[in-house]
C-alpha positions in Angstrom: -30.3 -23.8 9.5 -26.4 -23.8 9.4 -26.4 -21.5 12.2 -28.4 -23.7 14.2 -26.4 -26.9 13.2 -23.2 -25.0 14.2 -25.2 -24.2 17.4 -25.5 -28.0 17.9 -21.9 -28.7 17.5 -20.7 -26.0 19.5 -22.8 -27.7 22.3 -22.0 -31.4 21.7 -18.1 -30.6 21.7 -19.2 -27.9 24.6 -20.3 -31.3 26.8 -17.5 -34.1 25.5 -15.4 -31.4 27.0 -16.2 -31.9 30.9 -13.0 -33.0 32.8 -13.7 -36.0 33.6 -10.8 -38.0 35.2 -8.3 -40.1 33.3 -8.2 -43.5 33.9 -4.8 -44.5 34.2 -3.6 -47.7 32.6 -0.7 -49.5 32.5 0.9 -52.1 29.7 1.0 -55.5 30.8 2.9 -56.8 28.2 5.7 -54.6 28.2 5.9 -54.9 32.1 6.2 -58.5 31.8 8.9 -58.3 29.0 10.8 -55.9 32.0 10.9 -58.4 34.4 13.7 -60.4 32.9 17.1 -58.9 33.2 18.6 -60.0 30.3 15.7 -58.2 28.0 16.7 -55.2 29.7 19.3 -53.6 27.8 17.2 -54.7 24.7 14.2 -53.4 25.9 15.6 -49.4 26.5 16.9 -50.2 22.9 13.1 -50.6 21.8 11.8 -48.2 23.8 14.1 -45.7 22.2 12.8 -46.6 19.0 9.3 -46.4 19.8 9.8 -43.3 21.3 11.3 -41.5 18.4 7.9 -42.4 16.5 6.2 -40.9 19.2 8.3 -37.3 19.2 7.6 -37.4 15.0 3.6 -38.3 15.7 3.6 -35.3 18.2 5.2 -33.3 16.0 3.1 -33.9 12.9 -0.3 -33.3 15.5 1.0 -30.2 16.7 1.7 -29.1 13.1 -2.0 -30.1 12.4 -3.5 -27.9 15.8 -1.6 -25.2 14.1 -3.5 -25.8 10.6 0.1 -25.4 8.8 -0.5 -27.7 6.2 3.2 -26.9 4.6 4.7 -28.3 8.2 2.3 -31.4 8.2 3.7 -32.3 5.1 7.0 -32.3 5.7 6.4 -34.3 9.1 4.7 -36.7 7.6 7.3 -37.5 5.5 9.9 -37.8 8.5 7.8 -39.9 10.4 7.4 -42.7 7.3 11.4 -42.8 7.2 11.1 -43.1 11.0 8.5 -45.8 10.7 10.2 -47.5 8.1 13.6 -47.9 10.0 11.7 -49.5 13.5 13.0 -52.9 13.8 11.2 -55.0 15.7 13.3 -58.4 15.6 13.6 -58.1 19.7 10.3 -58.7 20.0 8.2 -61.8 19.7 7.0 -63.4 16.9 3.5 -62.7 17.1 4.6 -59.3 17.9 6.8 -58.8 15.3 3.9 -59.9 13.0 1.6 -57.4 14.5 3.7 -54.5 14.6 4.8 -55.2 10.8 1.3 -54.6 10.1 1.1 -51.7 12.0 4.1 -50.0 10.8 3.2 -50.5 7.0 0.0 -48.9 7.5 1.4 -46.0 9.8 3.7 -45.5 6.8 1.3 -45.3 3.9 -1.1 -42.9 6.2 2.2 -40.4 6.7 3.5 -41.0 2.8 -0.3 -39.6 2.0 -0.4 -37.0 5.2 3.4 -35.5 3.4 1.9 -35.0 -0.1 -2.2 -34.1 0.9 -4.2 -30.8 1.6 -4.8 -30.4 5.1 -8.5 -32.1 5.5 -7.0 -34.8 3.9 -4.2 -34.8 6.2 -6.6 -34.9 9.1 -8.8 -38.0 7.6 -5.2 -40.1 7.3 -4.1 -38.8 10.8 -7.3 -40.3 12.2 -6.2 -43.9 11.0 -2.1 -43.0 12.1 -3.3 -42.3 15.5 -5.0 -45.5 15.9 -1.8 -47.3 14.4 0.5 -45.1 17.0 -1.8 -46.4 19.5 -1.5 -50.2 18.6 2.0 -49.9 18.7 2.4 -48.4 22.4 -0.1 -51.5 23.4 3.0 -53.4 22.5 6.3 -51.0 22.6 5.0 -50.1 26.3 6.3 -46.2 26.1 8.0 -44.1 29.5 6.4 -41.5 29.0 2.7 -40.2 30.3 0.5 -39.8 27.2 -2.9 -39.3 26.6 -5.9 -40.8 24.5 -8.0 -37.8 23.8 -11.0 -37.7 22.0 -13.6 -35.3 19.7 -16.6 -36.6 19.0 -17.3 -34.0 16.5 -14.6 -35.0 13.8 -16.0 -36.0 10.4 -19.5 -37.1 11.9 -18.6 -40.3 12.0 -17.9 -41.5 15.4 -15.3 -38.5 16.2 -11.4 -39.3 16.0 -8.7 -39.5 18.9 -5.2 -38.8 19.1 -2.7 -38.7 21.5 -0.7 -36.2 23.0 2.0 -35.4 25.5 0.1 -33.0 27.5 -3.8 -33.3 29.1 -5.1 -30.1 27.9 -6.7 -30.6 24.8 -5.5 -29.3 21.2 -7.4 -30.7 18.7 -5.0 -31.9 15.4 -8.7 -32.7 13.7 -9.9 -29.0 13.5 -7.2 -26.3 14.9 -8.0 -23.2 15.3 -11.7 -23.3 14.3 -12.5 -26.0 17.6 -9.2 -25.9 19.2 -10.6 -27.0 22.5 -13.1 -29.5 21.3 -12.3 -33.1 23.1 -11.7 -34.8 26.2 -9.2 -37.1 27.6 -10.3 -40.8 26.8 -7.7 -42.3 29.1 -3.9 -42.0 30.5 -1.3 -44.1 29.4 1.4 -44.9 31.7 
């Protein structure tokens, strides 16, 4: 019976994996916060910051695709300081509200993802990628990310990440389904 369920999996991942093709999107909101000259300079100053939460959230999923549990932890913890310093006082206020919000829950997922085994570090990434996520809706980011996607995480309704690159490396199950995903969409 497990054999068969495995055989099930294998196959459902096996099919969420076709390449289908990205569809790119872009961020309104941060390209009409570009069009004013004067928000420029402050804009590359929030970009910056956003960014740097992006290099720690890569980090901390590529320590997860590589099942080091020891290296998770540690990122975890630098992403929550990086979280914690984001200012977002350029931005407006319904923004600022929002990505308060965001931020305090991206920091209690990471605070539990620096001092949890590694499954548990995978159920609190889940919830940190969606916060990541929210905040690029309104940061805007440079570079080209992707939304990728397993629908075989935790049999309930899959998880997705993002990552720097299309290929897929799966943060929710490493070595054991490495390639198990697709790409939901393209950012930027």
């Amino acid at each position: 019976m497990a054999l068969a369920a495995l055989m099930v999996s294998m196959v459902s991942c096996k099919d969420g994996n076709k390449n289908e093709p990205a569809a790119p999107i872009s961020n309104e909101m941060h390209q009409e916060s570009m069009d004013d000259n004067n928000n420029m300079a402050m804009n590359d100053n929030q970009d910056a910051r956003a960014e740097a939460i992006l290099k720690d959230y890569f980090n901390l999923k590529d320590a997860l695709v590589g099942d080091d549990n020891s290296k998770a932890k540690e990122l975890g913890a630098t992403l929550a300081n990086t979280l914690g310093s984001f200012d977002a006082s350029s931005y407006s206020d319904g923004e600022q509200q929002e990505l308060k919000d965001i931020m305090e829950d991206a920091i209690e997922h990471s605070e539990h993802i620096a001092e949890s085994d590694i499954a548990h570090q995978r159920e609190h990434f889940k919830i940190l990628s969606k916060d990541v996520t929210d905040m690029v809706a309104i940061t805007g980011t440079e570079m080209k990310i992707y939304e990728q996607f397993c629908p075989m995480y935790n049999n309930n309704g899959g998880g997705a990440w993002l990552s720097m690159n299309e290929e897929i490396r799966n943060p929710y199950f490493g070595e054991q389904m490495l390639n198990c995903g697709n790409v939901q969409r393209e950012i930027n």
